[in-house]
C-alpha positions as CSV (number, residue, x, y, z in Angstrom):
1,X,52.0,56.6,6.9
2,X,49.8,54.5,4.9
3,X,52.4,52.3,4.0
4,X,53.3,51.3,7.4
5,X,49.3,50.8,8.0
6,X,48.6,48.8,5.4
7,X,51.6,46.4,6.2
8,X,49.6,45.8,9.3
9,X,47.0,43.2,8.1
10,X,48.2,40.0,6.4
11,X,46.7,40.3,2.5
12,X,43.2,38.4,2.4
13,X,42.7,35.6,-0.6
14,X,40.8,32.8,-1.6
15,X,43.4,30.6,-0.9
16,X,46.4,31.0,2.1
17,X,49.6,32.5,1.5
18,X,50.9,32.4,5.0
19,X,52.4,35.9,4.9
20,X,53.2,37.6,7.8
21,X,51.3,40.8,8.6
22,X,54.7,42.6,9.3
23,X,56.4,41.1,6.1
24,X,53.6,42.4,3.4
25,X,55.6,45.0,1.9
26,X,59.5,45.5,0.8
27,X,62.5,43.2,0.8
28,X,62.1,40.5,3.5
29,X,65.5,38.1,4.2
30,X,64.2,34.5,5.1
31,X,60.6,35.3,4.8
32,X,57.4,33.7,6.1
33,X,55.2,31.9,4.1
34,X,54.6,32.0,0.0
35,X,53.2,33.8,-2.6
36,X,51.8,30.9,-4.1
37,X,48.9,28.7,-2.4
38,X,49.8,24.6,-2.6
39,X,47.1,23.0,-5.1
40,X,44.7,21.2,-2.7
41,X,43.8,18.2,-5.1
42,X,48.0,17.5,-6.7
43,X,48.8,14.3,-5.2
44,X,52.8,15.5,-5.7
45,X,52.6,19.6,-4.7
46,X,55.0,19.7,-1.6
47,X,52.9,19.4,1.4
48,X,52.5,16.8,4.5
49,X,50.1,14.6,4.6
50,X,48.2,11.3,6.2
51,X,46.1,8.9,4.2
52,X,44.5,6.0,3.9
53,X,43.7,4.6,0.7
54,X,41.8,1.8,-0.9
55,X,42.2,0.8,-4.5
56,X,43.1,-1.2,-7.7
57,X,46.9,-1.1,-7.5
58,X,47.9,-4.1,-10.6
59,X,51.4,-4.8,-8.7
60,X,49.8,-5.6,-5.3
61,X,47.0,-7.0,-5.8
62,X,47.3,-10.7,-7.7
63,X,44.1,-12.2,-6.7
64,X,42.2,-9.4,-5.2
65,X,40.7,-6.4,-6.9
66,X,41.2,-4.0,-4.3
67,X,44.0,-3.5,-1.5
68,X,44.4,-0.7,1.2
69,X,47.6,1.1,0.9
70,X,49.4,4.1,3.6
71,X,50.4,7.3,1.4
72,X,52.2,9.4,3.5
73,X,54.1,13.1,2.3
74,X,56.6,14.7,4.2
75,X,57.5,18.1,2.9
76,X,58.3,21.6,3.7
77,X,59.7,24.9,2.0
78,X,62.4,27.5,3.1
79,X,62.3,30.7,1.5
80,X,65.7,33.1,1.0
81,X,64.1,35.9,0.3
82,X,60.7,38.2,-1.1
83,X,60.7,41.2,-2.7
84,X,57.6,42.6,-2.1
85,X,55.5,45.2,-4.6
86,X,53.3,48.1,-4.1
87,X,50.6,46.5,-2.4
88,X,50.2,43.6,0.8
89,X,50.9,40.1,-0.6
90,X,52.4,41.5,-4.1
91,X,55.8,40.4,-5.2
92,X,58.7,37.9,-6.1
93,X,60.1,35.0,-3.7
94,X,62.7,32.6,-4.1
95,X,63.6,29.1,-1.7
96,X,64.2,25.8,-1.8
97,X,61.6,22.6,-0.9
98,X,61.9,19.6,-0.2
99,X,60.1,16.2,0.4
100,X,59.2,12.5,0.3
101,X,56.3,10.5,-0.7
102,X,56.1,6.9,0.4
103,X,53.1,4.2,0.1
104,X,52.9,1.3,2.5
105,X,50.7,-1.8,2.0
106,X,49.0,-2.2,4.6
107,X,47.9,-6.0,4.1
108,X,51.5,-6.6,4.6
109,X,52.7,-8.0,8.4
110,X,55.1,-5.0,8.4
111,X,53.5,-2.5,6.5
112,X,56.0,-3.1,3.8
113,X,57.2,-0.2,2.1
114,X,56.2,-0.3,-1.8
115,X,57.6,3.2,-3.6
116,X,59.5,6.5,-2.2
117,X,59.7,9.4,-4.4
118,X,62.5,11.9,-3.4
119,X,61.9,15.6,-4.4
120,X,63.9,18.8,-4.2
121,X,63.3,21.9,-5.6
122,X,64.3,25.6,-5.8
123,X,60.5,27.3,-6.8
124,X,60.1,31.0,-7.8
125,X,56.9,32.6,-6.8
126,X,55.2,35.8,-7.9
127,X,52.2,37.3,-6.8
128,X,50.0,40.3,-8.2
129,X,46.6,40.6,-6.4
130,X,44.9,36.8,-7.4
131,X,47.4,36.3,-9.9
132,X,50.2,34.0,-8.8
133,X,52.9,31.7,-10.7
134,X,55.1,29.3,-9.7
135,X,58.4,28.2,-11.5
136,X,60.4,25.3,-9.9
137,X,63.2,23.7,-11.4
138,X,63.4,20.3,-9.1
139,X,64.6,16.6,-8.9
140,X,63.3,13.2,-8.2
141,X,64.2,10.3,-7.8
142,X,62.8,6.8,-6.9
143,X,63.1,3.9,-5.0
144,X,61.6,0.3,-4.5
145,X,61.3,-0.6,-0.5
146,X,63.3,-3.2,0.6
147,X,60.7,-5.7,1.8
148,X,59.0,-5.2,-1.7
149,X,61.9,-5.9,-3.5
150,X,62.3,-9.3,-1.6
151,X,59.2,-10.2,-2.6
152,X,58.5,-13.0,-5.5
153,X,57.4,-11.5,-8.4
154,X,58.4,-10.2,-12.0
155,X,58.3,-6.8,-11.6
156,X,61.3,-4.7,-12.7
157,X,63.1,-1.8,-10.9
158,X,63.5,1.0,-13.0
159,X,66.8,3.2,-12.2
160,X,64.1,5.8,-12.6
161,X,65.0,9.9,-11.7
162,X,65.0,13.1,-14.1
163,X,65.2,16.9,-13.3
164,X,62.1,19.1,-15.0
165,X,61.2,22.5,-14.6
166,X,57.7,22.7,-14.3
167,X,55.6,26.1,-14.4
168,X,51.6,26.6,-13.1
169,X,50.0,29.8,-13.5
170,X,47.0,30.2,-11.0
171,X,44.6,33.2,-10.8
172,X,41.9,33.3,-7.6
173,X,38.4,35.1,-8.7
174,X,36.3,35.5,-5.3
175,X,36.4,31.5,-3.7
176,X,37.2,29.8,-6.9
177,X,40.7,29.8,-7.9
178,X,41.8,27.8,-11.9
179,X,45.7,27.2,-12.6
180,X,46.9,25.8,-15.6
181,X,51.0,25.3,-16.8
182,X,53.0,22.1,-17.5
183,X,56.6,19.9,-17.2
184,X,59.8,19.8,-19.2
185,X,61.8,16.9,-18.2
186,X,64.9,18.2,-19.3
187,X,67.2,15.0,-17.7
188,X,65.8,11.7,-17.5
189,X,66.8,8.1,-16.7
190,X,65.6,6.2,-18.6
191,X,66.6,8.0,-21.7
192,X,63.5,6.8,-23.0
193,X,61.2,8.5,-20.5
194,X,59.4,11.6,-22.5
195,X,60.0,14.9,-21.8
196,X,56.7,16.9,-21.1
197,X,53.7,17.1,-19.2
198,X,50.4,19.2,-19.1
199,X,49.0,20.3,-15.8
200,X,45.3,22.2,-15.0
201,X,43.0,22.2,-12.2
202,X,40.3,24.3,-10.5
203,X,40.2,25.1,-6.7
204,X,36.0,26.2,-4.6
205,X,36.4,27.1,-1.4
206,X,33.4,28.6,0.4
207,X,32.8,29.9,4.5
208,X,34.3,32.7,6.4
209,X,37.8,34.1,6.1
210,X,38.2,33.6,9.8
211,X,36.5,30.4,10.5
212,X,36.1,26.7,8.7
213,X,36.0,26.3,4.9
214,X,34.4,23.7,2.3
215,X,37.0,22.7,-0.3
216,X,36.6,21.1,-3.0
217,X,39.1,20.8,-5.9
218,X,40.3,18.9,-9.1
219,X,43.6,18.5,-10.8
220,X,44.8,16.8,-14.1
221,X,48.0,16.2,-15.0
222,X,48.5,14.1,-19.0
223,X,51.8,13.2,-19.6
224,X,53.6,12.4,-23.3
225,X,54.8,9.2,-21.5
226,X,51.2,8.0,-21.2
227,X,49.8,9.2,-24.5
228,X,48.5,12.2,-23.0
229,X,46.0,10.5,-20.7
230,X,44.7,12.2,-18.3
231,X,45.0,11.6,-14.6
232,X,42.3,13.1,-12.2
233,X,42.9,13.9,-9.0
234,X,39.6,15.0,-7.1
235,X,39.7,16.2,-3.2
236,X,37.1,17.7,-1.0
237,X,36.2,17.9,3.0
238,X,36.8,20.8,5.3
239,X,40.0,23.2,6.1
240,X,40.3,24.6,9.7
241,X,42.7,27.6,10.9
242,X,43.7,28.6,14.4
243,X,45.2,31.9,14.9
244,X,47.1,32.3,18.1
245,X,48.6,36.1,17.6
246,X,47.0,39.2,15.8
247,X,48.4,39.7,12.2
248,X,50.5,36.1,12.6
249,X,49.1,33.7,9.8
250,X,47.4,30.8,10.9
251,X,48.2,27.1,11.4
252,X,46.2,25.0,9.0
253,X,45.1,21.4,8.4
254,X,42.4,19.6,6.1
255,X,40.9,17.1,6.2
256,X,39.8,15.7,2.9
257,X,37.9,12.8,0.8
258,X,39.6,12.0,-2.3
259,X,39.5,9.7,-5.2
260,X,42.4,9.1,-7.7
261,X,42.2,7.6,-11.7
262,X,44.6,7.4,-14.0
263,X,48.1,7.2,-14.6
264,X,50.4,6.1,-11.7
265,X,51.5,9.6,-9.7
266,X,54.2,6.8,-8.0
267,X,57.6,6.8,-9.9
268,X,58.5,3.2,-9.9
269,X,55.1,2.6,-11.4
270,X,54.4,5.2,-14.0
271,X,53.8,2.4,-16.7
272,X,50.6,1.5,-14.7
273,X,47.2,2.6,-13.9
274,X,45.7,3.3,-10.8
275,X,42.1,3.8,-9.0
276,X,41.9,4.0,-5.5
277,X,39.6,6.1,-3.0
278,X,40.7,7.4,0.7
279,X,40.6,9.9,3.3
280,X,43.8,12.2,4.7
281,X,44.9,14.8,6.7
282,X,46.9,17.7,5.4
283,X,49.1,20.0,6.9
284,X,52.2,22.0,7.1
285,X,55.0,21.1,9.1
């Protein structure tokens, strides 16, 4: 029926979900894909990544302004399961995620590793048309590198992890795509970390549906911690797809320009301010 024939086209948006053509409608065990699209420009959103940076980071660079740093993220989802709704791509999903994000200064003879941040999560992801929402409870946690910490200097390791639920609400209108939400830290060490955090950002990508896109993106995140200052994140550059099977999603990758200012993203170093420009590569494992 038309049921059946509409399940035979993965749903087309602004942004990739990743579904399966043949997973579009009803309950799906161990599904493929999400119903919500990663944020292009969040320099923590669960993703894998490549880049190389260049910036004013105050703990690495005594003398010099500016110092060039590896940022690397390791990440990927499972899902359990997606109930889907009346129409392809509708629906509720639940699975778990999990990643690291590591910097490495790269001035250093070994490329000594400066900051990992540790993050699990269990997200929650509805769709309805170009409406989507995310709702992840998660952990972090965060650690000093080794070679860094044998390093002279004054600065001090901060036992630093928390769990936070943290909510974004996104809605896509033709290429452009806005989200908004925030953070409650609801466990945190230290005690006197604060507890919440406001989150925004607006998504542009333009080109064929089939073929190479320009994205460009920005995201802000102000946290209490920093006295609600805000923290841009701003990426552009291209994003490529190759299909290899009719009604299969595609495998993805950007490549992207960005520029960072604001509060330290890094846990060990969320007292401090950053700046920094770069280039990456961003896919999914």
């Amino acid at each position: 029926g038309s049921r059946s024939a509409m399940a035979q086209e993965a749903p087309r948006f602004s942004c990739s979900t990743g579904i399966h053509a043949g997973e579009t409608l009803g309950f799906v065990a161990v599904p493929e894909g999400d119903l919500f699209c990663p944020l292009v420009a969040d320099p923590k959103d669960p993703h894998s990544f490549l880049s190389l940076i260049r910036g004013d980071f105050p703990t690495l660079t005594e003398v010099e302004n500016d110092t060039d740093v590896g940022s690397v993220g390791l990440a990927d989802q499972f899902s359990f399961a997606r109930w889907g709704g009346s129409r392809p791509g509708d629906g509720i999903q639940i699975g778990n995620s999990g990643g690291v994000f590591a910097q490495f200064d790269l001035r250093a003879a070994s490329f000594d590793l400066i900051n990992a941040d540790y993050i699990v999560g269990i997200p929650v992801t509805y769709r309805r048309s170009g409406f989507s929402l995310r709702a992840r409870p998660y952990h972090q946690s965060s650690h000093l590198g080794d070679e860094f910490l044998l390093r002279d200097g004054d600065f001090e390791r901060e036992n630093l992890s928390f769990e936070a639920v943290a909510v974004i609400l996104s809605q896509e209108a033709g290429p452009v795509r806005v989200y908004g939400g925030g953070e409650w830290l609801f466990r945190r060490e230290p005690e006197t970390l604060k507890e919440f955090l406001a989150h925004g950002g607006l998504e542009l990508r333009a080109g064929a549906s089939d073929g190479p896109k320009f994205v460009a993106a920005v995201d802000v995140k102000s946290t209490e911690e920093q006295d609600w200052e805000p923290g841009w994140s701003v990426r552009t550059g291209v994003e490529m797809a190759v299909w290899r099977d009719h009604g299969h999603p595609p495998r993805q990758w950007q490549i992207l320009l960005e520029l960072y200012d604001g509060p330290a993203p890094y846990g060990q170093f969320y007292q401090e301010k950053l700046r920094w420009v770069g280039v990456g590569v961003h896919f999914a494992l």
